[in-house]
N, C-alpha and C positions, 0 to 999 in steps of 0.2 A: 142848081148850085145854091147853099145856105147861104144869105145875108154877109155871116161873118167869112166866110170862104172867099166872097166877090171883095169884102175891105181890104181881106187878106192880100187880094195880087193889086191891088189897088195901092197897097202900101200904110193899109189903110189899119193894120195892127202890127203892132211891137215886135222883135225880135222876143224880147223874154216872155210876150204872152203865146209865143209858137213852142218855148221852149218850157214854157207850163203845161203846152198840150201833149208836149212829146214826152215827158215826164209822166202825167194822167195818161198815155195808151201804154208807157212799157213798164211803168212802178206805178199803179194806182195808190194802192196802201202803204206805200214808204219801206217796201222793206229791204230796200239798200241801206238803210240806217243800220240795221242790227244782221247786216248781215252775214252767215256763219255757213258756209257750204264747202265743200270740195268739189270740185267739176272736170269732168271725165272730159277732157282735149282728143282726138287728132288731126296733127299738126302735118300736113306734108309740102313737099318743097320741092323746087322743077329737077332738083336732080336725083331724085325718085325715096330721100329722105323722107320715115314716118318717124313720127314722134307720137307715140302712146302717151299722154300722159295727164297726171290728178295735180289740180294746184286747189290746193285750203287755201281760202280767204275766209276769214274767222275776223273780222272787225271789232268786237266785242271783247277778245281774246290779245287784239293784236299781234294775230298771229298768224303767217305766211311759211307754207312748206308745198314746194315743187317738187314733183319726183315723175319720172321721164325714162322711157325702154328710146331711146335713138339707134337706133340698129344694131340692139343687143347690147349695147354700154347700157347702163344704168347709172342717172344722174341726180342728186339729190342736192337739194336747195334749201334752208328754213331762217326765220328768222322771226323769234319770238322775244315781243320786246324791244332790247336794245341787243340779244343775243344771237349770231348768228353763228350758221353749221354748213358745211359743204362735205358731199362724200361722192365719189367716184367707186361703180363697181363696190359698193360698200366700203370702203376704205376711205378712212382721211386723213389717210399720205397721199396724196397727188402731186406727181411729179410738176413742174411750170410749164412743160408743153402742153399738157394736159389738161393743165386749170387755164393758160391761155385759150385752148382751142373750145373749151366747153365754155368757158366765161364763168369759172368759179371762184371770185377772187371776192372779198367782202362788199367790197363797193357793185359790184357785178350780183348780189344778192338783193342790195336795195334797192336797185334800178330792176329787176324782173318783179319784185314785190309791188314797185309803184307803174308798171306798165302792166301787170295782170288786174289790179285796181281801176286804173284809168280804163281799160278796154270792156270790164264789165261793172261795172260804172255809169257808162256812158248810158241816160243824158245828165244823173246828177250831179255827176263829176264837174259837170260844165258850169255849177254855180260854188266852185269850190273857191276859197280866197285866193289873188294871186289872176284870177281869167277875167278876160274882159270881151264884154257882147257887143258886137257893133245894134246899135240903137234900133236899127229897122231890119226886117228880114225882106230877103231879096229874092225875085221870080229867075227861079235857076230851070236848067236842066241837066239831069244828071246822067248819063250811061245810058242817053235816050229818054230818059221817063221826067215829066216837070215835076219841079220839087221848091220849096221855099228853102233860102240858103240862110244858116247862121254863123255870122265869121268871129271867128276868139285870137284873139290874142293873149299873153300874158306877161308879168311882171317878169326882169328876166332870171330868177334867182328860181323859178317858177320851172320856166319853158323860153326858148326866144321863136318855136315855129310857129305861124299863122295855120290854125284851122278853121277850113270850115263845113259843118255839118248840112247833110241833105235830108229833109222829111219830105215824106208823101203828102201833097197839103188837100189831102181828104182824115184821112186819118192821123196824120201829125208822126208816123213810125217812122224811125231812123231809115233810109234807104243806102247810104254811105258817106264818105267824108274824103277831104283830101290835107295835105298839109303842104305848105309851102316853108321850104329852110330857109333863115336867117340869111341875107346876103353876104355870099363870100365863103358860103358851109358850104364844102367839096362832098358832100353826099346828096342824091337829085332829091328829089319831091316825089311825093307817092299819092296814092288815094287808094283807097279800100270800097267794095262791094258787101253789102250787106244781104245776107239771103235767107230769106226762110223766119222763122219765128220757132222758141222754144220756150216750152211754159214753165216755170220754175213757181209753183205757187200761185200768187194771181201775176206775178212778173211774168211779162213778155221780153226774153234777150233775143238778141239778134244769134240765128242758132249758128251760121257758116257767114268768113269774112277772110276775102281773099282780096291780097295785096299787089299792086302795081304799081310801075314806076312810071310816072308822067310826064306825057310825051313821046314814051315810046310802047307805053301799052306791055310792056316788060313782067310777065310772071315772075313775083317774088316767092308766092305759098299763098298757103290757105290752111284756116283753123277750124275745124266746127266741133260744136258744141255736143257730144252724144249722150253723157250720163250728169247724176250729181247724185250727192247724199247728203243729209242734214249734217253737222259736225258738234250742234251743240241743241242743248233739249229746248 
């Protein structure tokens, strides 16, 4: 074991210098900064729901469009700018049972734009304004495997959950995360499973990330990552 490995469980290096290393294995080259892709999703869920589906993150662009086959509905999402669109089945008359049950409501656009962000993103989302690192990284174990833990909190205008991230502490790669709610939020706490690696360039994303509800070990779904394409030259 490396010098810096044994400080590491030692206590003996920083949270954000773990989180410099998990940034150099999965974005070497930065190119979450400019980054412009559409990414091939499926999405399936314990009650045998798949979700087909392309979300454009065009950061350059500022510009977010969801589009999803959910068992033969077809759902579209975008919002360019300060400009948002919602269509059902092509159409944007939607009736309000409709736009309740699919979550097509304006405010329901910028909350899928900023958690498709946040989820591929992650780890440089985690130095975003707003998040805060606890000081030291901690000898974890995660889903069986040890891992160095890094806990965030944030401003509450932000986020009010507590997460905290698991890396492999040989190679520094994401292995999963959990988040703990706000005391007194009637929704449980979850943690997610990281699997697999997918090359996007020299980035390495976490290709498949399936959700749980903690404490009871509860399948909530699972997303992995199967295609992309460039969206901008």
């Amino acid at each position: 074991m490396c010098l810096n490995l044994v400080l590491a469980f030692q206590g003996g290096v920083s949270a954000a210098d773990w989180l410099d290393r998990c940034m150099a294995y999965h974005d070497p080259d930065h190119l979450w900064t400019d980054f412009a892709y559409a990414l091939e999703l499926r999405e399936s869920r314990p009650d045998g729901t798949i979700r087909n589906v392309a979300v454009t993150l065009d950061k350059p662009g500022d510009r977010f469009v969801y589009e999803a086959d959910i068992n033969g509905e077809r759902v579209f999402r975008s919002k360019i700018g300060d400009q948002v669109q919602v269509r059902f089945n092509d159409s944007a008359e939607i009736d309000p049972d409709t736009a309740k049950k699919y979550r097509l409501s304006e405010n329901d656009v910028g909350f899928y734009k900023n958690y498709y962000l946040f989820l591929y993103g992650i780890p440089a989302k985690l130095k975003d304004p707003g998040a805060h690192m606890q000081k030291t990284a901690e000898k974890a174990t995660f889903m069986g495997q040890s891992a160095m833990a890094l806990t965030i909190t944030y401003d509450p205008e932000v986020g009010q959950d507590t997460w905290t991230f698991y890396l492999n502490p040989e190679s520094a790669a994401l292995i999963g995360c959990r988040f703990t709610r706000v005391p007194g939020s009637t929704k449980p706490d979850e943690y997610i499973v990281f699997e697999g690696i997918y090359e996007l360039g020299s980035m390495r994303l976490p290709k498949k990330r399936t959700w749980y509800i903690t404490g009871e070990d509860r399948l909530l779904g699972s997303d992995e990552l199967v295609g992309h394409r460039q969206v901008r030259p």
